[in-house]
C-alpha positions in Angstrom: 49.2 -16.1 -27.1 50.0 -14.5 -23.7 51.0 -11.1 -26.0 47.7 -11.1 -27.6 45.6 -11.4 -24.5 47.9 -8.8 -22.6 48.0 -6.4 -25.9 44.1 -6.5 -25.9 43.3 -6.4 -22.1 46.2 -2.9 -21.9 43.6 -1.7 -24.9 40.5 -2.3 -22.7 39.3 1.3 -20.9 36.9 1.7 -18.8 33.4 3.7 -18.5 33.9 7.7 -18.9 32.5 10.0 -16.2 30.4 11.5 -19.0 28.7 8.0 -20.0 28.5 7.3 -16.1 26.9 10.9 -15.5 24.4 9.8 -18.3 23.3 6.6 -16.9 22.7 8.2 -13.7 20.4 11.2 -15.4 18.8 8.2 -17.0 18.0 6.4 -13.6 17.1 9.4 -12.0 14.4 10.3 -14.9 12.9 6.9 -14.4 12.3 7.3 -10.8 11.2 10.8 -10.9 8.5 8.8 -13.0 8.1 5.8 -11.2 7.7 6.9 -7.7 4.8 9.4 -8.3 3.1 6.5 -9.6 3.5 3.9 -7.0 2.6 6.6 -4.3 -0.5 6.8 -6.2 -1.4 3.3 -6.3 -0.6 3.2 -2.4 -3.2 5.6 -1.7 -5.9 4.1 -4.2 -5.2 1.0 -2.3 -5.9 2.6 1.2 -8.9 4.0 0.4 -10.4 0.6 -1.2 -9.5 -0.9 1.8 -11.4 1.4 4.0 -14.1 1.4 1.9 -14.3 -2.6 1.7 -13.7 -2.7 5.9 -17.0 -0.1 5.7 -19.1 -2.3 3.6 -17.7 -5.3 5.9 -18.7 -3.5 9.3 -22.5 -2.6 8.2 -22.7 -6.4 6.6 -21.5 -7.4 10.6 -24.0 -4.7 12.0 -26.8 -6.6 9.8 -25.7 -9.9 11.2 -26.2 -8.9 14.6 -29.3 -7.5 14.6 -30.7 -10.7 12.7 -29.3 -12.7 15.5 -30.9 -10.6 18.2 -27.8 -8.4 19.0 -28.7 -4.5 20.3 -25.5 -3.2 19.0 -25.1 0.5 20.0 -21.3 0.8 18.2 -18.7 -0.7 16.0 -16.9 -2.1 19.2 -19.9 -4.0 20.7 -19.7 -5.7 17.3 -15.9 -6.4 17.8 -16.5 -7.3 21.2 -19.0 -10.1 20.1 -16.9 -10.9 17.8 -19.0 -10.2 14.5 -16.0 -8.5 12.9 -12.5 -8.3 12.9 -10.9 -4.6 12.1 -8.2 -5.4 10.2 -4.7 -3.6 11.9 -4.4 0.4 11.7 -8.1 0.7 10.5 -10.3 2.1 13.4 -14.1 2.4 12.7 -16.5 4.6 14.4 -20.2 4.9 14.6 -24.0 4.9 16.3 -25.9 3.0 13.7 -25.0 0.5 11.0 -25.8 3.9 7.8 -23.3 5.9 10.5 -20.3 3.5 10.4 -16.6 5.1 9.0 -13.7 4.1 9.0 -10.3 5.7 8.7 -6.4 4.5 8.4 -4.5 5.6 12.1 -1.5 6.5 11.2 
């Protein structure tokens, strides 16, 4: 018994630097694919959330003025604590139809 487990494990050989060099071609096609794509989805999701933190501000602008607020900027709404900017978004702007907003990087 100990022969037959010796014989086959002295058979056994390992991977050959070909299949390895294959494997790693392989792995290196799939993230030349993957990684465009994710960097893609990073960017839609940056600009969905500036757009949404937009639409949030001028809803806060609105529900200032209804409350008797004179609101001359985006951080007199802040400071009266009508919105929150969410981290690394800064927003900028005179009038509620003037409001952006950018990622600070």
């Amino acid at each position: 018994m100990k022969a037959l487990i010796q014989k086959r494990l002295k058979n056994q050989r390992g991977l050959t630097l070909i299949e390895l060099l294959v494997v790693i071609v392989i792995l290196g096609i799939i993230a030349a694919i993957a990684i465009p794509m994710i960097s893609s989805n990073v960017n839609d999701a940056e600009t969905n959330s500036v757009a949404q933190t937009v639409a949030i501000v001028k809803d806060a602008w609105q529900r200032a003025e209804l409350d008797g607020i004179t609101v001359t900027g985006v951080d007199d709404l802040v400071d009266e604590d009508y919105v929150e900017l969410p981290d690394g978004i800064t927003c900028t702007g005179d009038t509620r139809e003037d409001v952006s907003c950018q990622i600070s990087k």
